[in-house]
C-alpha positions in Angstrom: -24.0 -8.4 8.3 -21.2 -9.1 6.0 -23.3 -7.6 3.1 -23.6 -4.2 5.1 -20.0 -4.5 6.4 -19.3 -4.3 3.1 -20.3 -0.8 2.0 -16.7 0.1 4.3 -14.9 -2.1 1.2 -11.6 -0.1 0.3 -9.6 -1.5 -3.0 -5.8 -0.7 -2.8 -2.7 -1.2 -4.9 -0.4 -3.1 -3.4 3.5 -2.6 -3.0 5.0 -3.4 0.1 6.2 -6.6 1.3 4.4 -7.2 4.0 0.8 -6.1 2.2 2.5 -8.9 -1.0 3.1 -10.9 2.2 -0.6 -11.4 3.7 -1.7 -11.5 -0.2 0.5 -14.6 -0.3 -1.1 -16.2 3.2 -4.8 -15.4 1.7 -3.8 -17.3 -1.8 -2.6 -20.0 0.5 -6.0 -20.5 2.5 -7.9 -20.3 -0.9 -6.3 -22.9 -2.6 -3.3 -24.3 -1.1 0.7 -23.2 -0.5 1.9 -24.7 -3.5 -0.6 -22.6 -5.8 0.6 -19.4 -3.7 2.7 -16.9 -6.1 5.9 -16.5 -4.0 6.4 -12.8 -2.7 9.7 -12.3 -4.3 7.4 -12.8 -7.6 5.1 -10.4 -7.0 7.3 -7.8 -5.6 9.1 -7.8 -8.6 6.3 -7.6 -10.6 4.6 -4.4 -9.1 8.1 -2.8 -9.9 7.8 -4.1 -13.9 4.4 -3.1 -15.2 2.6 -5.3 -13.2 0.0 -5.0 -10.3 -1.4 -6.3 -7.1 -4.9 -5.5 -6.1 -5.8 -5.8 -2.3 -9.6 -5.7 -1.3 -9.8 -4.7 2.6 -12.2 -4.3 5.5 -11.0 -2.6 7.7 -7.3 -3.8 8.1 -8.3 -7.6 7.3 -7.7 -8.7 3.2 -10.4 -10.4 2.0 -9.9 -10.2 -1.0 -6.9 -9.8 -4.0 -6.4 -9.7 -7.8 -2.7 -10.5 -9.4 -1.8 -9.1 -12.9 1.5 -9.3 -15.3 2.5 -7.8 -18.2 2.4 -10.0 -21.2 3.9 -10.1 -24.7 3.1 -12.1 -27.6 5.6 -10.9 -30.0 3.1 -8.0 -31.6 1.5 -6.6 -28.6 1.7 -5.8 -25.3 -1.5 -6.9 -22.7 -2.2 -7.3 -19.0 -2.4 -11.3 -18.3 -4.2 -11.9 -15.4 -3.1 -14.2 -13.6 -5.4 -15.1 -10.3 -8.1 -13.4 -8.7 -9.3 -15.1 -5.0 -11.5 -13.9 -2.3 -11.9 -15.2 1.4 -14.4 -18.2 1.8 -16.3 -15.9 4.3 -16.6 -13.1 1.7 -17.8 -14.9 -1.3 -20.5 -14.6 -3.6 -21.0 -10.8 -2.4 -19.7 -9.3 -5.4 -16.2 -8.5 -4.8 -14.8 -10.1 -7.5 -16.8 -7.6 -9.9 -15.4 -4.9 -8.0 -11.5 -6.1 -8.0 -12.3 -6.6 -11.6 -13.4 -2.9 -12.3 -10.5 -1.8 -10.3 -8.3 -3.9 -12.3 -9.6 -2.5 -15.8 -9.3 1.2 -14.1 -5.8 0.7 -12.9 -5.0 -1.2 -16.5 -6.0 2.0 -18.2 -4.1 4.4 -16.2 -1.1 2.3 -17.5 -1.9 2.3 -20.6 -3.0 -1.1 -21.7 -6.4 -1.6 -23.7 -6.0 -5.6 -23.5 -6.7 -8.3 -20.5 -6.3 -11.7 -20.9 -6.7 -14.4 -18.2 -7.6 -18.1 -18.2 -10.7 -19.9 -16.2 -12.2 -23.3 -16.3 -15.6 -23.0 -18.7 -17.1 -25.5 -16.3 -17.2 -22.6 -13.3 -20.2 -20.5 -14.4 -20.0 -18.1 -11.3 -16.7 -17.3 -13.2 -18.2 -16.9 -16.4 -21.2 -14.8 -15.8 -18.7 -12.5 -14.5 -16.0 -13.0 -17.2 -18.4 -12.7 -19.5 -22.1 -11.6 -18.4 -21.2 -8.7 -16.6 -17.8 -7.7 -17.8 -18.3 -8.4 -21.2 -15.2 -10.5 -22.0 -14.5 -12.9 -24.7 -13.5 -16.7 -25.2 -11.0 -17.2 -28.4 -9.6 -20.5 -27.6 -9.6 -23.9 -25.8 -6.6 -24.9 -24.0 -6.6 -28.8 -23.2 -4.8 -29.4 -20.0 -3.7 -25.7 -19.9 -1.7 -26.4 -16.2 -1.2 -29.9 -16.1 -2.2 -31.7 -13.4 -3.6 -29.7 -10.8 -3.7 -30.9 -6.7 -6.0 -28.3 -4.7 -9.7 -29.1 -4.1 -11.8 -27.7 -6.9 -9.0 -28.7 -9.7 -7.7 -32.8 -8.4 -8.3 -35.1 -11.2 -9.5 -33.6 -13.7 -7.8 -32.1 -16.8 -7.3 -28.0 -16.3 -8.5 -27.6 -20.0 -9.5 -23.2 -19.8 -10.9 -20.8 -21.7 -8.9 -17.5 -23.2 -10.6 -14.8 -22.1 -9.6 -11.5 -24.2 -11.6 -8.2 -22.0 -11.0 -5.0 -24.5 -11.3 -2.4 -22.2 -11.4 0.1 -24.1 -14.1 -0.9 -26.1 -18.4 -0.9 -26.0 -19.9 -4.3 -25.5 -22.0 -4.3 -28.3 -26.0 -5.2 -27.9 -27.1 -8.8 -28.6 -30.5 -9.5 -29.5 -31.1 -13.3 -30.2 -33.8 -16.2 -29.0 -32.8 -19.3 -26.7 -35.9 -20.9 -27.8 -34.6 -21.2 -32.0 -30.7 -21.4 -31.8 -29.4 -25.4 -32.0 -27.4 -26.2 -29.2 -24.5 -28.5 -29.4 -24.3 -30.7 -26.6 -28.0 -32.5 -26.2 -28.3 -32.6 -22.0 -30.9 -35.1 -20.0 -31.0 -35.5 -15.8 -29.9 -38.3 -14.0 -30.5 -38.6 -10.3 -30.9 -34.4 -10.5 -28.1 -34.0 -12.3 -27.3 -32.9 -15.8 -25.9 -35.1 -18.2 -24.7 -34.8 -21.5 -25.9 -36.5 -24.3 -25.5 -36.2 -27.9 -22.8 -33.8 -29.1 -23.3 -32.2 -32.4 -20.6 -30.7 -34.7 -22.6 -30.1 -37.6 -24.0 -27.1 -37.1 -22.7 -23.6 -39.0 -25.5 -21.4 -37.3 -24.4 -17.7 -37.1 -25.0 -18.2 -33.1 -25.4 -21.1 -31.6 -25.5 -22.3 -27.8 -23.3 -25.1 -25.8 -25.1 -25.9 -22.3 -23.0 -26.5 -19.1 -23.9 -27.4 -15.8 -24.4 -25.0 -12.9 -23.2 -27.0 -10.0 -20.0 -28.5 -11.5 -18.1 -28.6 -8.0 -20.9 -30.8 -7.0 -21.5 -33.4 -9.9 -17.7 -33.8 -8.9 -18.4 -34.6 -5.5 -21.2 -36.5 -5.7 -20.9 -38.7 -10.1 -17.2 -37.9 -10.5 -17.4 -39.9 -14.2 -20.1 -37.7 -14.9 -17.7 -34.5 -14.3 -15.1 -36.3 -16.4 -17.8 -37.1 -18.9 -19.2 -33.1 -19.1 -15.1 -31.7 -19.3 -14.8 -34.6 -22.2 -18.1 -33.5 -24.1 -17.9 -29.6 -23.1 -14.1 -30.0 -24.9 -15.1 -31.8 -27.8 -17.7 -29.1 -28.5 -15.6 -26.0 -28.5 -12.4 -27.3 -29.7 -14.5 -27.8 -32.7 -16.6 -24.7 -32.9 -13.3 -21.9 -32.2 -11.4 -24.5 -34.7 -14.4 -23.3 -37.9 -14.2 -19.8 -36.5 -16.9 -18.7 -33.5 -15.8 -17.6 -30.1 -18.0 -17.1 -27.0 -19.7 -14.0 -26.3 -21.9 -14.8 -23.6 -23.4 -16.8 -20.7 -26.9 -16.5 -20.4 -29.4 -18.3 -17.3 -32.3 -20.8 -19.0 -34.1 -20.7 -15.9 -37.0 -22.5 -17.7 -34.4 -25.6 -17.3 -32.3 -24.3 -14.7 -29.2 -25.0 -16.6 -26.3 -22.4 -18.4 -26.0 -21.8 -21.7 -22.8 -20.7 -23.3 -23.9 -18.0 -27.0 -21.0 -18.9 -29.4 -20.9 -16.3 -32.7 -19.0 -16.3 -35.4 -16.4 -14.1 -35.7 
């Protein structure tokens, strides 16, 4: 019902208080009040090169995406700073669609670069950053916000990926073979979960692959040393392989093993 419900989907830009307002109360119920960007924050930020996206049913949000401008001392980008939908609306695809809206609205103001952090453990966040967007990963960032309370994030480092998503530009066609690249992290099961093995830093492959878990809310729930152990091993891997020059292009599905598989190419 919720599918069909949402063909009626409308996608709005936000700028009054009270829409910033109910924006701030859904950000609340996703991951808690002190995570919630205050109003007076994004008010201010919808009058300064900024946006708010609001995805509605009817009159009920379900759905929002929150974006600044950012400066690095050369250029001028769109950070993106949080993107949440309501626990009864998820895995429908209305993330996708905030995202499109978000690149659409970017270009109307003029920006040809996104960038936005996300925890490399999440795949349902990285087949869309990168599967079906066709973003990039330039950089680890270990611990990127500190110590984190809410429910998906409490105790364990918020190390994230940089994504870079060049909207402007064609994804460019990959052709490669799971079976023949190495991959760096060696994985075995454990009372049906994935565990990390070996990890190997010797390899100078054009592409090469990093495996990660598909369930990673749950290994934390149910082997929370084996979560620590997959952010310590998952870390150890692309600090190194960004630090000699690849970045991550891709998440791709091994459903032969039912596992994720992160493409890293060199640059």
């Amino acid at each position: 019902m919720k599918q069909e419900a949402l063909t009626s989907l409308v996608i709005k830009n936000l700028h009054t208080v009270k829409d910033l307002e109910a924006v701030y109360e859904l950000e609340a119920r996703i991951w808690s009040v002190e995570e919630a960007v205050p109003v007076n924050h994004t008010v201010a930020t919808v009058k300064n090169g900024g946006f708010v996206l609001g995805a509605f049913l009817g009159e009920e949000l379900i759905g929002f995406q929150y974006s600044f401008p950012g400066f690095d001392g050369t250029k001028v980008y769109l950070c993106s700073h949080s993107l949440g939908i309501h626990p009864e609306y998820r895995a429908l695809g209305i993330g996708e669609k905030l995202k499109n809206a978000q690149k659409q609205t970017a270009l109307e103001k003029g920006y040809d670069l996104i960038s936005w952090t996300y925890d490399p453990l999440e795949t349902v966040n990285a087949n869309l950053n990168l599967h079906k967007l066709g973003a990039e990963c330039t950089q680890y960032i270990e611990n990127a916000y500190g110590e984190m309370s809410d429910h998906m994030n409490a105790g364990i480092p918020s190390d994230r990926f940089l994504v870079e998503w060049r909207i402007q530009d064609e994804r460019p066609l990959r052709q490669f073979s799971l079976e023949v690249l190495p991959r760096a992290i060696e994985t075995g099961v454990a009372d049906g979960l994935a565990v990390p093995e070996n990890v190997n830093l010797f390899y100078d492959n054009e592409k090469i692959l990093i495996p990660v878990p598909g369930n990673f809310q749950d290994i934390k729930k149910r082997d929370f040393e084996l979560a620590l152990k997959w952010r310590k091993s998952t870390k150890d891997a692309f600090a190194h392989y960004f630090s000699k020059g690849w970045i991550v292009t891709d998440l791709i599905k091994d459903a032969a093993e039912n596992q994720y598989l992160y493409l890293l190419e060199k640059r």
